[in-house]
C-alpha positions, 0 to 999 in steps of 0.5 A: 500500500502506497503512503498516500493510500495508508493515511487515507481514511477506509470510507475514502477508498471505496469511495469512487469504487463502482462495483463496491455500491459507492458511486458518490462523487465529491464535486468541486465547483470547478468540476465540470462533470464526475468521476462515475459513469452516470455522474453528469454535473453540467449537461452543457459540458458533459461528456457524450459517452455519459449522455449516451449511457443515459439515454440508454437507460431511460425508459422512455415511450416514444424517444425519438420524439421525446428527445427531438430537442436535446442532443441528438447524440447519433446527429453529433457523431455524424457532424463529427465524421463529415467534418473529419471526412472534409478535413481529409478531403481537403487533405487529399486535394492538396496532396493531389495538387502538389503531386499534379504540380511536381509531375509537370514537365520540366520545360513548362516550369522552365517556361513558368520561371521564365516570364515576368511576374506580370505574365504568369497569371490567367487575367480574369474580367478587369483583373489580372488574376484568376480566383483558381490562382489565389485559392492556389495561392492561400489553401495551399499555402504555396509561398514560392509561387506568391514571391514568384509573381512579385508578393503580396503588393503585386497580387493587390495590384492584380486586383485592383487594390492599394495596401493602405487605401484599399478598394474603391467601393463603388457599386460597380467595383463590387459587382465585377468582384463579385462576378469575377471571384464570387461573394462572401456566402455560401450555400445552405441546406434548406430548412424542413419543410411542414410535411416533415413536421407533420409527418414527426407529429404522426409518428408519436407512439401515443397519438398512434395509439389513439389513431388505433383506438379511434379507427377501432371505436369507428369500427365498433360504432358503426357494427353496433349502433349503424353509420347514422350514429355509429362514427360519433365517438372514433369520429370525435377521437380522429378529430382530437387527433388530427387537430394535436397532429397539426398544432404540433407539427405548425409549432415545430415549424414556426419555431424552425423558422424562427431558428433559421431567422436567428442563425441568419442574424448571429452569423451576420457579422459587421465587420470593418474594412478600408475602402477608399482610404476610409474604415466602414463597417460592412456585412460579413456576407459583403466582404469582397476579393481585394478587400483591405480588413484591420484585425485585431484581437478577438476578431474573426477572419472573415475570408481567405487571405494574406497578411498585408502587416501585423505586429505579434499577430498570432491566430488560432486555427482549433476551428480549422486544423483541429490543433489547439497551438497558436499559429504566429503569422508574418511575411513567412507565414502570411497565409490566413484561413476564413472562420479563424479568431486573433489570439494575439496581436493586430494587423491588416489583411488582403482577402485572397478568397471568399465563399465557396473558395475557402474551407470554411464555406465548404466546411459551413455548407455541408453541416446544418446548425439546426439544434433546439431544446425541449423546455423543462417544463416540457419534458416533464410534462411529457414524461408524465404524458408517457408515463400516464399513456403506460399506465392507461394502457396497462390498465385496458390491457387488464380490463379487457383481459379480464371482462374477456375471461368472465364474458368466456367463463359466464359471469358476466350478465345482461342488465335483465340479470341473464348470463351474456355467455352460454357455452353451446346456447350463445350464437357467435355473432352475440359472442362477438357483439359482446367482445366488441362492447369489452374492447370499447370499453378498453379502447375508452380507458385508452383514450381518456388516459393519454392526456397528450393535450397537457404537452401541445397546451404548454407548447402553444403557451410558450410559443405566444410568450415567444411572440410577445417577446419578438413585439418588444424586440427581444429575439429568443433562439431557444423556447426555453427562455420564455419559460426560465425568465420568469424564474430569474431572481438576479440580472447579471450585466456588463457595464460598458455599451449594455448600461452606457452608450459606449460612446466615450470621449476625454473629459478630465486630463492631468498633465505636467503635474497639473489638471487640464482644464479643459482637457484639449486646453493646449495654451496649458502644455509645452510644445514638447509635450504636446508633439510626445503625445501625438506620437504616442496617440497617432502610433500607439493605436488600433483606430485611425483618422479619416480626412475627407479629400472634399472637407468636411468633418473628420471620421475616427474609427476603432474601439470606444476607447481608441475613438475618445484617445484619438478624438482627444488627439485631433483636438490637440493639433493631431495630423494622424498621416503626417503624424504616421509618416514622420516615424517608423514604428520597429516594434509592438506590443498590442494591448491585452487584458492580462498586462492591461496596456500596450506599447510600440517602439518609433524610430524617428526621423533622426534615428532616435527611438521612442517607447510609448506605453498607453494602459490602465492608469495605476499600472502605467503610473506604478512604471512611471520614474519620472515626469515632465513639469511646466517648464518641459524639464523632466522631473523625478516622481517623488512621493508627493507628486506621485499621491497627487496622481494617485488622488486624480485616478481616484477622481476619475474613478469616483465619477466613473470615468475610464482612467487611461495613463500615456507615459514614454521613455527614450530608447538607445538604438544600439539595444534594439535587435538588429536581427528579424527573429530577435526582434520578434522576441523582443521585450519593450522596456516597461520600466523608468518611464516618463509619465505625459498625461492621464485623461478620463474618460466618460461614457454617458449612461443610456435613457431610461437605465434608471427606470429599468434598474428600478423596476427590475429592483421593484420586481424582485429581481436583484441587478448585479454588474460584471467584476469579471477580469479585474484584477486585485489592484483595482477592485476598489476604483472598479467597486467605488466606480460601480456604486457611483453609478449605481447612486447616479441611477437611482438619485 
């Protein structure tokens, strides 16, 4: 016996041992589900060997309907094998490919070599390349072949694009593109039809019982009391029944209907390109060939393309190649594939493929998303109905076994006090007329037992919630929601663009050891200053700045937060291209939620570098060794001034605005890399750096927040806010920010 095993108690080492009897499994509140064969404590999350042991051993009447709307588990396997079997195929046509490719005669790859770049390509409509040559080019990630016809500036030539400005965009540009290499869209399999519904609803085991007994109780209706009166009772049955067959069926179509709707919507992404010189939000579904399209991280890669510049640009290609490890992306490997996230990093991209060209469409067009979900409530009641319908027929089968068996041994009687069976005495058309009577009275108990009305009645309640919902622009995708919102006690919400309007812009800045006032005030900062924070702002960004070529008034793209920096900027005397082409940015650090901050490293004109750093206030500060005064002479962060920028984060938070620090630190250049790999692995100075500002930053709260989080309070229902992802050093700013907010909502 090992020691761990010596000095665990007896009733512990049984504990998980199944065949002792012990099954019971201790839970943390991590786990995901148990260590038993049945023990399943998230069903979202469970294992499908374990829902399969379940399903098995349910006992249940008719499952296939019963089980229409959870986790059909023979439907997954499937998807599972036609995602594999795509992904093989993918893998056989490239292979095909290259073989077909290296057997090629030696003289045509001599000729191929031979001819300038611009000739090597098959021209297509008003472009110089075919869409066989860019699926070529980006599902086989053939880099030879795009460094033979001249790179990726020279497949944006061929299609009519500008790495930096993108396409036109004009009606008639988009249509040629759209004709020459197809659109961003691909096709679908088409839902079910009604028929389809009808014919489920038709196959329930319980309404087949009582089509039997109605087509029985219409027989034996018409034998004993003629066709005149004789159809009333199985008439009535077949009618009850025809009548729950198709109140089914048009439930489970309107709610396909409504999925479909849904999923069309959830995939309907908007996205951001460059056309024109200008950033526009668009549809993925309108993304062309030659489009310029900004990544950053979080983002989904919405075609096929290649990778025009990035700076720690990494994307993970789990959805496409099924392996989990971060994919880095640059000029050697600058190949990206439609449906994949940005783990890390931003960048630009060229869209090389779209639709059907890319592994994703044709991943996408061969499964169907279509999953729904019986409501607990319905379950339930369903599995009473079944349940009932068991009994019910147990209970027919017995009474007609035994009136069956007194009618044949003669002590069943006739109102008159006779004997309805004698052997040898009784005709056999009276023997059969008085079966018929025992069997009508079965086939009743049959009939008044199933009460398949209770599960329609819950479903038509349901999918008119649903409809109100729908009247007051709330989508559902699943029925159950309509049915759980009515239990909810707590209302868990983020703060920004839920309760805000996620419009920010710079209200409050401290600079120079001062407060500015206003903010974009620039009589109270030295020139010095000022040119620092236009570089920093106009480099360190993700956003970008749109000068109109007719006047007009400026448009500021990117995130909320990017947009109020920049606006800020602009109000300072900002030039973002001239500001852009002064400098050479050498390396990047892109903002993320761990670190809380980002950075890039500019060379200027004269060969100096500059490090600037943009992030949560507190932790840029806490980098900071230094600042620059008034008199534009950098001073020492001592203690006094450092607790009075302390105290104006602490404003800022306190009137819940975004606190946001821009601090920078001249850079020697003998210390940079000078190597692509080193580079790449550098890491940008954090510390002794000079803080330039700390601005805050408003975001206004929606109309009508107040009057909602009233009524939610009146209610019962208990409005929480979001403490997700904040770390320990800014608990309390955040925990003094919400209630702030909180207290301005209900004043």
């Amino acid at each position: 016996m090992s020691n761990e095993e010596a000095n665990t108690p007896p009733y512990r080492l049984h504990q998980n041992d199944l065949e002792a009897g012990n099954s019971s499994t201790d839970f943390h509140d991590d786990d995901e589900v148990g260590s038993g064969p049945f023990d399943i404590v998230r069903t979202k999350s469970a294992p499908l060997d374990r829902l399969r042991r379940w399903r098995q051993a349910a006992l249940v009447l008719n499952a296939s309907r019963r089980f229409r709307y959870t986790l059909d588990l023979k439907k997954e396997e499937e998807k599972k094998e036609l995602i594999a079997k795509i992904r093989t195929h993918a893998q056989v046509v490239r292979a095909a490919f290259r073989f077909q490719i290296s057997g090629q005669d030696a003289k045509v790859k001599e000729t191929q070599e031979r001819l300038p770049p611009s000739k090597s390509t098959t021209p297509v409509g008003n472009f110089d390349i075919s869409p066989e040559e860019l699926v070529s080019i980006t599902r086989e990630n053939d880099l030879t072949f795009l460094k033979r016809i001249g790179g990726v500036k020279e497949v944006a030539d061929k299609l009519k694009s500008n790495l930096e400005k993108g396409i036109h965009g004009d009606e008639t540009d988009l249509i040629d593109r759209k004709n020459a290499f197809g659109s961003n869209t691909y096709p679908r399999k088409k839902g079910r039809s009604f028929w389809n519904f009808l014919w489920e609803a038709c196959k329930d085991t319980t309404l087949i019982i009582l089509m039997v007994a109605a087509a029985a109780s219409l027989a034996l209706g018409i034998k004993t009391e003629g066709i005149k009166e004789g159809w009333y009772d199985g008439g009535s049955i077949a009618m009850a029944v025809l009548i729950v067959i198709i109140f089914t069926a048009v439930s489970d179509y309107r709610q396909s209907l409504q999925f479909q709707n849904l999923n069309e919507e959830k995939q309907n992404i908007h996205i951001e390109v460059i056309r024109g010189g200008r950033r526009v939000f668009i549809s993925i579904f309108e993304i062309a060939v030659g489009d310029i399209v900004p990544l950053k991280i979080g983002d989904q890669v919405p075609a096929d393309g290649i990778v025009v510049s990035g700076h720690s640009l990494s994307i993970d290609e789990s959805s496409m190649t099924g392996e989990s490890k971060i994919v880095h992306k640059d000029s050697k490997a600058p190949f990206l594939m439609s449906g994949c996230k940005v783990a890390d990093g931003y960048g630009t991209m060229l869209v090389t493929g779209v639709g059907i060209n890319t592994e994703w469409g044709l991943l996408m067009s061969s499964i169907s998303e279509e999953n729904g979900e019986e409501t607990p409530l319905q379950v339930r009641l369903n599995g009473v109905a079944t349940f009932i319908g068991i009994v019910g027929l147990a209970v027919a089968v017995s009474v007609l076994i035994v009136l069956v068996a007194r009618l044949f041994t003669g002590h069943s009687k006739n109102p008159d006090g006779t004997v309805q069976f004698k052997r040898g005495q009784t005709t056999v058309g009276e023997a059969i007329d008085g079966f018929i009577k025992i069997f009508t009275v079965a086939v009743t108990i049959v009939v008044v037992a199933v009460p398949e009305g209770l599960p329609l009645a819950v479903t038509l309640t349901l999918a008119y919630s649903m409809r109100k919902m729908m009247a007051d622009k709330a989508l559902v995708r699943r029925l159950s929601a309509c049915e759980t919102m009515g239990s909810a006690t707590t209302i868990c919400s983020d703060k920004t663009g839920t309760l805000t309007l996620n419009q920010m812009t710079v209200v409050m800045a401290y600079s120079c050891g001062n407060k500015i006032d206003p903010p974009d005030n620039k009589s109270l900062l030295p020139p010095n200053v000022i040119s620092l924070l236009i570089e920093s702002i106009a480099h360190n960004t993700t956003g970008s700045v749109f000068v109109p070529e007719g006047g007009g008034a400026l448009e500021v793209s990117g995130s909320p937060t990017e947009k109020a920096i920049l606006q800020w900027g602009v109000n300072l005397g900002m030039d973002f291209n001239s500001a852009k082409s002064k400098s050479v940015i050498i390396h990047a650090f892109p903002f993320n939620s761990e670190k809380k901050r980002g950075g890039v490293a500019v060379k200027l004109s004269d060969s100096e570098v500059n490090v600037h750093w943009k992030g949560a206030a507190e932790i840029v500060l806490a980098s900071c060794t230094s600042y620059i005064d008034t008199n534009n002479h950098v001073a020492p962060m001592d203690e006094d001034k450092l607790l009075v920028f302390k105290k104006a984060i602490e404003d800022m938070a306190t009137s819940s605005l975004r606190c946001v620090a821009i601090a920078y630190r001249p850079y020697e250049m003998e210390k940079i890399p000078s190597g692509e790999e080193e580079l790449l692995s550098w890491q940008l100075p954090e510390g002794d750096l000079i803080l330039l500002a700390i601005v805050g930053i408003k975001d206004p709260c929606r109309p009508g927040v107040r009057d909602a989080v009233q009524l939610c309070i009146n209610a019962g229902v208990k409005p929480k806010h979001d403490l997700r992802n904040y770390d320990s050093k800014r608990t309390l700013t955040k925990l003094l920010e919400i209630l702030a907010i909180w207290f301005q909502f209900l004043k």
